[in-house]
mmCIF file of the N, C-alpha and C atoms, coordinates in Angstrom:
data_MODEL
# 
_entry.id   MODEL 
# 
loop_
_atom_site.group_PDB 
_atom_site.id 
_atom_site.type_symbol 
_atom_site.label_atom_id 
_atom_site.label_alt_id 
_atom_site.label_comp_id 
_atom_site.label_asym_id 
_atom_site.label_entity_id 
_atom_site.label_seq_id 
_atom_site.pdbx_PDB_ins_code 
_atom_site.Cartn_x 
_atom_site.Cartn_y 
_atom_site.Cartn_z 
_atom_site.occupancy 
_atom_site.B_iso_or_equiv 
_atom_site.pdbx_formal_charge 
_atom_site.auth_seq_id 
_atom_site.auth_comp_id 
_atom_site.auth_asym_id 
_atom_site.auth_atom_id 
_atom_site.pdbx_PDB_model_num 
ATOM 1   N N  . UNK A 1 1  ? 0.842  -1.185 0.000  1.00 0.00 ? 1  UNK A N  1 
ATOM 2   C CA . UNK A 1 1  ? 0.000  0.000  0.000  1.00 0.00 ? 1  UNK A CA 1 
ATOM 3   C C  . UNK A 1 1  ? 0.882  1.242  0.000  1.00 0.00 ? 1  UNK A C  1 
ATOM 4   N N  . UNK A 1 2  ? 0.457  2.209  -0.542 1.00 0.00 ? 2  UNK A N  1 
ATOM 5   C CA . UNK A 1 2  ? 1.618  3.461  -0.728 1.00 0.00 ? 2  UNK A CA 1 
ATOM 6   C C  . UNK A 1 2  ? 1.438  3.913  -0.087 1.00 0.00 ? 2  UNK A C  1 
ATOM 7   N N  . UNK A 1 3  ? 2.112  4.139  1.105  1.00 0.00 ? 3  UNK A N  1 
ATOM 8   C CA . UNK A 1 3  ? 2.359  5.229  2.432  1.00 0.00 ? 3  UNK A CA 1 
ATOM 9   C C  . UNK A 1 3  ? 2.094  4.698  3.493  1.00 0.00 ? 3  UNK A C  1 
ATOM 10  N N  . UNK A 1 4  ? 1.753  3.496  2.834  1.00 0.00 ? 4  UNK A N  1 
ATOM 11  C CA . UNK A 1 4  ? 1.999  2.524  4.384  1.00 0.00 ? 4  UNK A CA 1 
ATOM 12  C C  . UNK A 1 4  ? 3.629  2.011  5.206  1.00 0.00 ? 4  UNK A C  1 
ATOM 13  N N  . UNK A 1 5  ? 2.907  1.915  6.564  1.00 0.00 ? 5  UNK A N  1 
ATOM 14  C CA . UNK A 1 5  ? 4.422  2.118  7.837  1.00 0.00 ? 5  UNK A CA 1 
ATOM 15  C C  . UNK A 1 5  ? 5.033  0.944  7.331  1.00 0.00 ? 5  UNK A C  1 
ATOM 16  N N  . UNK A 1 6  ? 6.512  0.739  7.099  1.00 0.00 ? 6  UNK A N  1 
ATOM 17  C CA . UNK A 1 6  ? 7.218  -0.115 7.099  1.00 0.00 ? 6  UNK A CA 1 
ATOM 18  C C  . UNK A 1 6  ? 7.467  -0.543 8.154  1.00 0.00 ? 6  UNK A C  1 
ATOM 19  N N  . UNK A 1 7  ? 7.833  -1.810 8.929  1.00 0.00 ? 7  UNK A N  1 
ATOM 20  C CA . UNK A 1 7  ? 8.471  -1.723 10.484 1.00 0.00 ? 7  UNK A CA 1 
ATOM 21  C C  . UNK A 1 7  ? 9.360  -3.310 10.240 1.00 0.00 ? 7  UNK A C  1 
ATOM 22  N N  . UNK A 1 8  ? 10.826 -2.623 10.229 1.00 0.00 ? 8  UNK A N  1 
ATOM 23  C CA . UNK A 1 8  ? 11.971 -3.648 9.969  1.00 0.00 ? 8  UNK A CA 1 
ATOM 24  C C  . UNK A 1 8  ? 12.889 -3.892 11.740 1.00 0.00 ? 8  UNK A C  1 
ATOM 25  N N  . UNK A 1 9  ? 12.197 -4.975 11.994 1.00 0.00 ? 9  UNK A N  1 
ATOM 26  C CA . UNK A 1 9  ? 12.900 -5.882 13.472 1.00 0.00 ? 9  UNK A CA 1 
ATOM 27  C C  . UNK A 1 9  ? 13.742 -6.703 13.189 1.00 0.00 ? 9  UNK A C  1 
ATOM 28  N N  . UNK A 1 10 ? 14.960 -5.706 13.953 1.00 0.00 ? 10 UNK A N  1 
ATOM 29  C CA . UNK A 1 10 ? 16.232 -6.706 13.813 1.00 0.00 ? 10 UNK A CA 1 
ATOM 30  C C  . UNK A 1 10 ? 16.670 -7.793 15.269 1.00 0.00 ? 10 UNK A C  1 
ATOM 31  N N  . UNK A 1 11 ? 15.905 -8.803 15.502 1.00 0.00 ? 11 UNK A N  1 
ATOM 32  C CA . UNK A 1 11 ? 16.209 -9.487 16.606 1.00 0.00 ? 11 UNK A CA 1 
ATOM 33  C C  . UNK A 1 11 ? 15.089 -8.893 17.885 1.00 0.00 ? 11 UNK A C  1 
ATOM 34  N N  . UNK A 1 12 ? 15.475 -9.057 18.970 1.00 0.00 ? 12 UNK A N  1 
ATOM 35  C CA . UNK A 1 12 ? 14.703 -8.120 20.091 1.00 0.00 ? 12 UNK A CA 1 
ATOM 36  C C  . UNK A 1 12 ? 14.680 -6.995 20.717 1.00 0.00 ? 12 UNK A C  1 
ATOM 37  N N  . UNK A 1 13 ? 16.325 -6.360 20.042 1.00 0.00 ? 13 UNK A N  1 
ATOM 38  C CA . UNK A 1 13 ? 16.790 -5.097 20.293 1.00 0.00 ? 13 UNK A CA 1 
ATOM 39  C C  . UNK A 1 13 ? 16.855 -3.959 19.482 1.00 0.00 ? 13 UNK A C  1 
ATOM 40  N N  . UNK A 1 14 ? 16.433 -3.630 17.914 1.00 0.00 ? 14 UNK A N  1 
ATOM 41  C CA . UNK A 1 14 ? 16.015 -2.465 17.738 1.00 0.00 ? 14 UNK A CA 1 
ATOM 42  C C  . UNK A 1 14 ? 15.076 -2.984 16.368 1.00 0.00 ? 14 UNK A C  1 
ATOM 43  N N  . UNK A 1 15 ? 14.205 -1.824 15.987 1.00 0.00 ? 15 UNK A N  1 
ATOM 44  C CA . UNK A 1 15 ? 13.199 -1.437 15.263 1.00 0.00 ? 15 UNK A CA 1 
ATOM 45  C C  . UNK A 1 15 ? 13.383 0.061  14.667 1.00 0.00 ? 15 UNK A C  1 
ATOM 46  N N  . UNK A 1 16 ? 13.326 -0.413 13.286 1.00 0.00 ? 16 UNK A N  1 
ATOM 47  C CA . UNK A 1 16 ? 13.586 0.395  11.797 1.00 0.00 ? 16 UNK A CA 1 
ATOM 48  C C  . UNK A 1 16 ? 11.862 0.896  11.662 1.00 0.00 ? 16 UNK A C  1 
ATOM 49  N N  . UNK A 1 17 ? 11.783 1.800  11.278 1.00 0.00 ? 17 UNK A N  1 
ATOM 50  C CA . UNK A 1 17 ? 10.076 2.277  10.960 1.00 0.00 ? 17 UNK A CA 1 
ATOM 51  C C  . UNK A 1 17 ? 10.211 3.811  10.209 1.00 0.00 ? 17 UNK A C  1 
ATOM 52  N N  . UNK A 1 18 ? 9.593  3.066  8.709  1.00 0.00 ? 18 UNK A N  1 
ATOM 53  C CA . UNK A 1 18 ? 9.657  3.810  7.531  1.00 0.00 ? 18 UNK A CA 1 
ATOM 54  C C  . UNK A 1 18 ? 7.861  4.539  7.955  1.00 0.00 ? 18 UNK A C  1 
ATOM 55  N N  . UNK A 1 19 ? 8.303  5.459  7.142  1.00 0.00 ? 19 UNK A N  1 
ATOM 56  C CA . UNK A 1 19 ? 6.279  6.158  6.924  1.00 0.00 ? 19 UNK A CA 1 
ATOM 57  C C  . UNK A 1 19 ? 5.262  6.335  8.148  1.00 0.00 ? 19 UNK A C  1 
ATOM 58  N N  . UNK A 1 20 ? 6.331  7.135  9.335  1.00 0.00 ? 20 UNK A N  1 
ATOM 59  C CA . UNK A 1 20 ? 5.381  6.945  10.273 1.00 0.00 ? 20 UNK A CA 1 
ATOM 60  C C  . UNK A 1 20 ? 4.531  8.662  10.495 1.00 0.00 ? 20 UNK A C  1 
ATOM 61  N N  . UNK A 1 21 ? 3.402  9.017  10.877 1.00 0.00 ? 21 UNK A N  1 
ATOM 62  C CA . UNK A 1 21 ? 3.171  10.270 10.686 1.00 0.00 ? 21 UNK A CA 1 
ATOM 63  C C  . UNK A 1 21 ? 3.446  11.271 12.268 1.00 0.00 ? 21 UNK A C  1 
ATOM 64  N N  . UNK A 1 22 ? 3.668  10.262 13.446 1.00 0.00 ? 22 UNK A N  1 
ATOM 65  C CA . UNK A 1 22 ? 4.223  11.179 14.666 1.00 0.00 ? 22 UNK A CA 1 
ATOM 66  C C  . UNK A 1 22 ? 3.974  10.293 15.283 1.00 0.00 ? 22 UNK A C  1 
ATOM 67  N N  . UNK A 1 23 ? 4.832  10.792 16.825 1.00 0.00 ? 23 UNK A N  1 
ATOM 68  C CA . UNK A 1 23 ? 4.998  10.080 18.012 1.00 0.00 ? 23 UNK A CA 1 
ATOM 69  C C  . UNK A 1 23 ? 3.505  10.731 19.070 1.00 0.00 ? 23 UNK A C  1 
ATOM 70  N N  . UNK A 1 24 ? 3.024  9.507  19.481 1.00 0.00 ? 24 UNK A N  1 
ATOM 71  C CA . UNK A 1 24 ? 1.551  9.316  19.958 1.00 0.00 ? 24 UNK A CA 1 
ATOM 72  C C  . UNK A 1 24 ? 2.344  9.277  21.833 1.00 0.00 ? 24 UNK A C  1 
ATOM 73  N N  . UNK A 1 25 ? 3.069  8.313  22.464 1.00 0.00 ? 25 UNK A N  1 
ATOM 74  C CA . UNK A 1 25 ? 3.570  8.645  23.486 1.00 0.00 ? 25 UNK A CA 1 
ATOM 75  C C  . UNK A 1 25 ? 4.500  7.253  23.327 1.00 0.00 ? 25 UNK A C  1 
ATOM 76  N N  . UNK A 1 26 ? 5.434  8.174  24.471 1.00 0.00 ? 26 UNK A N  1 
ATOM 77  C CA . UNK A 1 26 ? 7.425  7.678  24.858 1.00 0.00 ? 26 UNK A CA 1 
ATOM 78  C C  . UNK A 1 26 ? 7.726  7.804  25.989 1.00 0.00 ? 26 UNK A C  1 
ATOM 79  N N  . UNK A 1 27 ? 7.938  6.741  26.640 1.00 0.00 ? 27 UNK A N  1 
ATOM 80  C CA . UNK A 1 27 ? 7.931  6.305  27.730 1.00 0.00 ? 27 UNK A CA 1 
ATOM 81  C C  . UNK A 1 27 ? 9.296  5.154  27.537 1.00 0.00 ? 27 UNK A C  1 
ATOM 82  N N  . UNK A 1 28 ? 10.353 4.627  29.001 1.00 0.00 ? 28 UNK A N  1 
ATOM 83  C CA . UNK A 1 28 ? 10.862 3.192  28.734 1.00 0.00 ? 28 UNK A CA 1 
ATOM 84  C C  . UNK A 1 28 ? 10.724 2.216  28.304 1.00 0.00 ? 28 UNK A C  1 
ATOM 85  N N  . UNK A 1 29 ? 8.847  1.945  28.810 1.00 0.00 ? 29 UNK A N  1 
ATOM 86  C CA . UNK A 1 29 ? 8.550  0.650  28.185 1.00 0.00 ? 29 UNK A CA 1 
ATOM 87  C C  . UNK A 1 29 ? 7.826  1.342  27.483 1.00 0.00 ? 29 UNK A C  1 
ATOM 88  N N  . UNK A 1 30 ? 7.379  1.988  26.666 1.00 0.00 ? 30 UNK A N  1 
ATOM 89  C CA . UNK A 1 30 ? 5.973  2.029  25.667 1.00 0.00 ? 30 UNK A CA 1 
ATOM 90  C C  . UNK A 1 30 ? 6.477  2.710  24.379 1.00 0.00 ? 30 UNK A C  1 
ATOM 91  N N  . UNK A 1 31 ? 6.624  2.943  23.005 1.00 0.00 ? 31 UNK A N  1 
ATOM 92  C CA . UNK A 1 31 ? 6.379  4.012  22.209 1.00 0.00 ? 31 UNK A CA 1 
ATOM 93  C C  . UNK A 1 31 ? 5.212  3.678  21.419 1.00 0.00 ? 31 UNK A C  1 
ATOM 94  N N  . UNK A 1 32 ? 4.583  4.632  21.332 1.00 0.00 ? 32 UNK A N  1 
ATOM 95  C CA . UNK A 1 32 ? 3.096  4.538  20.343 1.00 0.00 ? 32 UNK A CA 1 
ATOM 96  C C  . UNK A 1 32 ? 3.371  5.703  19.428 1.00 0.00 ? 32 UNK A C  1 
ATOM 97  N N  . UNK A 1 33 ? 3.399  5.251  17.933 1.00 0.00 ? 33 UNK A N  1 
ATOM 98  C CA . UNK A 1 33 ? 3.069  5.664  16.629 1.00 0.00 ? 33 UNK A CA 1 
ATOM 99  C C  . UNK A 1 33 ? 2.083  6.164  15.740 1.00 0.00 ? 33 UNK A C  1 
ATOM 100 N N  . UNK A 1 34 ? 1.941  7.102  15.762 1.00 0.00 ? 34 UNK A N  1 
ATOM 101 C CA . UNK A 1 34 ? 0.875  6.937  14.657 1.00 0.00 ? 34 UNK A CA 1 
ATOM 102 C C  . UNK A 1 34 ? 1.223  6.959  12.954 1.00 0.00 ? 34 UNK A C  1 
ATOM 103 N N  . UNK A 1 35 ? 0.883  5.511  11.994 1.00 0.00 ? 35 UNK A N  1 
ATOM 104 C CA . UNK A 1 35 ? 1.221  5.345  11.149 1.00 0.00 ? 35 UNK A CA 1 
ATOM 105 C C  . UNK A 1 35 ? -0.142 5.915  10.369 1.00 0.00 ? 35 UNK A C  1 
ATOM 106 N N  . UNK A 1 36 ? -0.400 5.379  8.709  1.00 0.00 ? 36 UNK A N  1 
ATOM 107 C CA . UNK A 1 36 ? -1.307 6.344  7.648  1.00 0.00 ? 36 UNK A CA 1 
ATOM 108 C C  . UNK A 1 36 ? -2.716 5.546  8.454  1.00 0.00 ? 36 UNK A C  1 
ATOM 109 N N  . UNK A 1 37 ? -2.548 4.570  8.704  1.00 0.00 ? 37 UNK A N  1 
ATOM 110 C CA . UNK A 1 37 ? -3.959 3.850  8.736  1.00 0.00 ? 37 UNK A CA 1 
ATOM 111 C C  . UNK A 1 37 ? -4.198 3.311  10.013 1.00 0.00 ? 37 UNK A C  1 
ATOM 112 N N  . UNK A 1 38 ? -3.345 3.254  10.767 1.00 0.00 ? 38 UNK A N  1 
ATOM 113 C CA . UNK A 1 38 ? -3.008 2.442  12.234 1.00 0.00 ? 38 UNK A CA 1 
ATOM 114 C C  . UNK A 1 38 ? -2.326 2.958  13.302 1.00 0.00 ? 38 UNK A C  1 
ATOM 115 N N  . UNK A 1 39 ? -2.424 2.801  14.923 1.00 0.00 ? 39 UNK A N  1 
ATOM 116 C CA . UNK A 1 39 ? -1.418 2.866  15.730 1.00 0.00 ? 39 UNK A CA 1 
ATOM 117 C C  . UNK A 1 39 ? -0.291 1.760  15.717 1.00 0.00 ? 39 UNK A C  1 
ATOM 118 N N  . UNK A 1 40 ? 0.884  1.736  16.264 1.00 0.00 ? 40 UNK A N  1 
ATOM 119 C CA . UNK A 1 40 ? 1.911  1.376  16.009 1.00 0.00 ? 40 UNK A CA 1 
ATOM 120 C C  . UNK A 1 40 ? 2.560  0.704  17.496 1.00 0.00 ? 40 UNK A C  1 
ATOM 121 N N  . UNK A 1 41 ? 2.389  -0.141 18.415 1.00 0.00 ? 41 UNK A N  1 
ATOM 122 C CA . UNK A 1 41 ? 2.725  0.193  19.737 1.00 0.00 ? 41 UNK A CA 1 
ATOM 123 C C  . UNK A 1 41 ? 4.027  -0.622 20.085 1.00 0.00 ? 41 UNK A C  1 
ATOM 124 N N  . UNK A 1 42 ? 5.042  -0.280 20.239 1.00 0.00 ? 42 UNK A N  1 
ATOM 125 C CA . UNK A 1 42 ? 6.026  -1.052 20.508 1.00 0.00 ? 42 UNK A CA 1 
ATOM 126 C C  . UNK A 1 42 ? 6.077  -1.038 21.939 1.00 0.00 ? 42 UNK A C  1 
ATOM 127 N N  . UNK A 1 43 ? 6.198  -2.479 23.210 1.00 0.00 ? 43 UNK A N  1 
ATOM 128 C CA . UNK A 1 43 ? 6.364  -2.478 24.072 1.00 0.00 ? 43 UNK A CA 1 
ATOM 129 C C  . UNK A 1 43 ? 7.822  -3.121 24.804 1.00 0.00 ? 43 UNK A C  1 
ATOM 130 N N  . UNK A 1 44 ? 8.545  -2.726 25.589 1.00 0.00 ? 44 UNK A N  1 
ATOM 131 C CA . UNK A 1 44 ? 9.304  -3.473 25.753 1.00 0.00 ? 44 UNK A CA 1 
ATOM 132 C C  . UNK A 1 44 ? 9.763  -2.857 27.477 1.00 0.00 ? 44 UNK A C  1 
ATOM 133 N N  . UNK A 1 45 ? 11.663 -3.297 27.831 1.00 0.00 ? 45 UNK A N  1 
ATOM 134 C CA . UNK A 1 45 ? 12.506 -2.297 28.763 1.00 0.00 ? 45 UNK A CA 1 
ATOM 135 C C  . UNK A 1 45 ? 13.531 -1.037 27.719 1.00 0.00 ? 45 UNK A C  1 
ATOM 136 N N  . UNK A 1 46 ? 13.795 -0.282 29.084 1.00 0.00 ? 46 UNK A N  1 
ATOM 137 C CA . UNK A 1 46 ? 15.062 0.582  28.212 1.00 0.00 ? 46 UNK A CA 1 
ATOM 138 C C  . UNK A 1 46 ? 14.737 1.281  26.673 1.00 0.00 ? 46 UNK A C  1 
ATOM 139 N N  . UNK A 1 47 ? 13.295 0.997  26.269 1.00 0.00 ? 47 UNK A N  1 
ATOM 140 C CA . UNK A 1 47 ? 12.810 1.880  25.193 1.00 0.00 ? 47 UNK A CA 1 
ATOM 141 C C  . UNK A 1 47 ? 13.551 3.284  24.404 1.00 0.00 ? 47 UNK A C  1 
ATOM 142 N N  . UNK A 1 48 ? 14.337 3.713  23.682 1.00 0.00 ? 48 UNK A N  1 
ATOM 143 C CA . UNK A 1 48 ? 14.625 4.646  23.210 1.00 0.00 ? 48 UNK A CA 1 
ATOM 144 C C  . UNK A 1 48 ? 14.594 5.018  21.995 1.00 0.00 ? 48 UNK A C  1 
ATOM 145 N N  . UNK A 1 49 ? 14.447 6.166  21.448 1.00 0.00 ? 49 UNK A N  1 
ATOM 146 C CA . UNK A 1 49 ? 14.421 6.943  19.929 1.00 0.00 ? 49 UNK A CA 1 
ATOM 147 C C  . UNK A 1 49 ? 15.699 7.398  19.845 1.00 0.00 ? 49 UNK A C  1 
ATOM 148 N N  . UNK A 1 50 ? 16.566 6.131  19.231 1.00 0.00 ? 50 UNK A N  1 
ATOM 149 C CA . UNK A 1 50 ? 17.997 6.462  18.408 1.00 0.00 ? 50 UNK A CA 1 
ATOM 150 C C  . UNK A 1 50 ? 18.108 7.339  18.027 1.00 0.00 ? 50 UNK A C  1 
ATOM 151 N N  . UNK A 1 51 ? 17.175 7.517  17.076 1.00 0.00 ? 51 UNK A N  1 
ATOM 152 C CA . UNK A 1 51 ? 17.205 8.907  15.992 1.00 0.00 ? 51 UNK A CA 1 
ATOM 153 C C  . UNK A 1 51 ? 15.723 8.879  15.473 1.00 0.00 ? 51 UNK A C  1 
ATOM 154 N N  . UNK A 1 52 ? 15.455 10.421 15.042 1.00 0.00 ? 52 UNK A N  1 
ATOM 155 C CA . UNK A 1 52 ? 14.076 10.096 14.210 1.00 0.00 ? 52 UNK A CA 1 
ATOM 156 C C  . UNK A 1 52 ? 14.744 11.418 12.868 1.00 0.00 ? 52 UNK A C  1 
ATOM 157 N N  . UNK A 1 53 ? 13.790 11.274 12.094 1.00 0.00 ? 53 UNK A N  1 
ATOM 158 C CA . UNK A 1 53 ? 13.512 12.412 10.742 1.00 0.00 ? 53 UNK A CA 1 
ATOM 159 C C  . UNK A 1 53 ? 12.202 12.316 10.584 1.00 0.00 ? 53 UNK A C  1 
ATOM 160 N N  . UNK A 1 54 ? 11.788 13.283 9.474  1.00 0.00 ? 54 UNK A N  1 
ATOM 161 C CA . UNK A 1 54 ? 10.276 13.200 9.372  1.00 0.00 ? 54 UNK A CA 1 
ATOM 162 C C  . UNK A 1 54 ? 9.587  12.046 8.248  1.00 0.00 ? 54 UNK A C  1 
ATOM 163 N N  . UNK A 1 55 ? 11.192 10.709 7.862  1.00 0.00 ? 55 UNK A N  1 
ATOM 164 C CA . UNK A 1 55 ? 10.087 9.807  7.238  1.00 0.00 ? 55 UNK A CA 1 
ATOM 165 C C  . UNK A 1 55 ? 10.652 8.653  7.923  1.00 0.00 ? 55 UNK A C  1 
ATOM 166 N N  . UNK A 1 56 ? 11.694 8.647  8.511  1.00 0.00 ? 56 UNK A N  1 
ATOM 167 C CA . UNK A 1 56 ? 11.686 7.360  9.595  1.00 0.00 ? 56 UNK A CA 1 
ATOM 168 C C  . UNK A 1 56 ? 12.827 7.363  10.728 1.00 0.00 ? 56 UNK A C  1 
ATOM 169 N N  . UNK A 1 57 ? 12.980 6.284  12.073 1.00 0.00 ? 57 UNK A N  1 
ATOM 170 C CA . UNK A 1 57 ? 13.388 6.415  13.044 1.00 0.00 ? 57 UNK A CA 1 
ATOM 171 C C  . UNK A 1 57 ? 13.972 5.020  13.360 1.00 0.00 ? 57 UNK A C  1 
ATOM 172 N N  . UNK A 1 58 ? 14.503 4.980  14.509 1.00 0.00 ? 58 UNK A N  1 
ATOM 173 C CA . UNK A 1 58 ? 15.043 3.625  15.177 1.00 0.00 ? 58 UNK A CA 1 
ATOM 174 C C  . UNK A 1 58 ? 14.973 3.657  16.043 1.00 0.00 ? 58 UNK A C  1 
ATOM 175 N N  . UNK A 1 59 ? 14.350 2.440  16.722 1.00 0.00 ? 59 UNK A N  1 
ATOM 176 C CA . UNK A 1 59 ? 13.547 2.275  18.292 1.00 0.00 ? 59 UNK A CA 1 
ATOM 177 C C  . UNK A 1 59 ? 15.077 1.309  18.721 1.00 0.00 ? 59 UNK A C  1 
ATOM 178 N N  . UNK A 1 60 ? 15.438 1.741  19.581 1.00 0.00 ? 60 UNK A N  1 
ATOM 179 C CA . UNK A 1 60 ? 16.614 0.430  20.623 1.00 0.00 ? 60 UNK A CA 1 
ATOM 180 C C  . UNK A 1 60 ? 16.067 0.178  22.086 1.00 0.00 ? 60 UNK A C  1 
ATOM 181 N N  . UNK A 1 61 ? 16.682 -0.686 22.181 1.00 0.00 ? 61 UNK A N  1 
ATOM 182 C CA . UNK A 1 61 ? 16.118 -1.542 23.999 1.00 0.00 ? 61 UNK A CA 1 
ATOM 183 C C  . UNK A 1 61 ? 16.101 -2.331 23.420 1.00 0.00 ? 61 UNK A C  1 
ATOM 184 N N  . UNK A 1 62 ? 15.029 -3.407 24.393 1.00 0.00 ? 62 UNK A N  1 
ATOM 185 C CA . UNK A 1 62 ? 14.792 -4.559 24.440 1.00 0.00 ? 62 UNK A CA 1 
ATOM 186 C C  . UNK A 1 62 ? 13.306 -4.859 24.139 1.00 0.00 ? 62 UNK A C  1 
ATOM 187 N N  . UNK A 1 63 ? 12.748 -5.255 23.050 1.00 0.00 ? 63 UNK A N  1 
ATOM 188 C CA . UNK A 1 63 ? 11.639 -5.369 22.420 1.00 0.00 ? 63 UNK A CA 1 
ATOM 189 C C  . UNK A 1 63 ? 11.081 -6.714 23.255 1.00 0.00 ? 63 UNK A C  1 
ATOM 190 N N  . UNK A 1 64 ? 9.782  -6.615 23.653 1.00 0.00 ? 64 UNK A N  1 
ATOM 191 C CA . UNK A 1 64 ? 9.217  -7.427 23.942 1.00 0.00 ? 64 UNK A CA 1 
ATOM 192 C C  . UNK A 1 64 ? 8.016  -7.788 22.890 1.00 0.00 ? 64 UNK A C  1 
ATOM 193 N N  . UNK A 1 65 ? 7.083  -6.631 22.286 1.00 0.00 ? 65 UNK A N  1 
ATOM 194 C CA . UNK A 1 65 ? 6.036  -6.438 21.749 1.00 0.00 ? 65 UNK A CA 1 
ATOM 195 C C  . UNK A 1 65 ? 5.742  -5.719 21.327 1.00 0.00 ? 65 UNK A C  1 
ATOM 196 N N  . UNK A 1 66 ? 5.081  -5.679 19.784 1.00 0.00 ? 66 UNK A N  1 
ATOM 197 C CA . UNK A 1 66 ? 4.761  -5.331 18.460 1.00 0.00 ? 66 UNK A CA 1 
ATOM 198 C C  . UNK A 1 66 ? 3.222  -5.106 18.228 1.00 0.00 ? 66 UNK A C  1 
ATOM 199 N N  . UNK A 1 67 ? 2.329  -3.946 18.625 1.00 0.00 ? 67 UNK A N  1 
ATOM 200 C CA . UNK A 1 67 ? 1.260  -4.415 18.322 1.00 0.00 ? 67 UNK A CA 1 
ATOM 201 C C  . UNK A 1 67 ? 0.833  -3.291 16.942 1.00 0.00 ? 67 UNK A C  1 
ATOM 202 N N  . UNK A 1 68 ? -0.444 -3.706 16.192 1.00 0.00 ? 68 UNK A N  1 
ATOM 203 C CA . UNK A 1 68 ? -0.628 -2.689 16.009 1.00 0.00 ? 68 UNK A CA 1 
ATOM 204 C C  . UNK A 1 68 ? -2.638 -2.360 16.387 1.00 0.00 ? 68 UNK A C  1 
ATOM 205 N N  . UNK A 1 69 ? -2.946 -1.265 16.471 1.00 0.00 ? 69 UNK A N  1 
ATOM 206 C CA . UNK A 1 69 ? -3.817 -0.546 16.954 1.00 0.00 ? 69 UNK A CA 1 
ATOM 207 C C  . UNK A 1 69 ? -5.059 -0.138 16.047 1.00 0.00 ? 69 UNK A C  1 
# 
């Protein structure tokens, strides 16, 4: 779908996420996304925003859970 969120998991410790439209809430354990069509909820420990730009970012910690909304 065109402009839909990419979300590339490398193992349990970080998350690649193409096409997202803003950060919903950021917390250690929580980040919530809002992508074109969906929320985005990554849960885990040690949660952080590596880096962001305005078409994608990298989540590090320790990933427990992937939902989407």
């Amino acid at each position: 779908m065109l402009g839909a969120s990419i979300v590339t998991i490398t193992g349990n410790r970080e998350a690649f996420i193409e096409n997202y439209k803003g950060i919903l809430e950021y917390t250690k354990e929580s980040i919530v996304l809002q992508g074109k069509n969906c929320k985005i909820c990554f849960q885990g420990k040690e949660l952080s925003i590596d880096y962001y730009t305005n078409e994608d970012m990298k989540i590090g910690g320790y990933l427990e859970n992937v939902r989407y909304l």
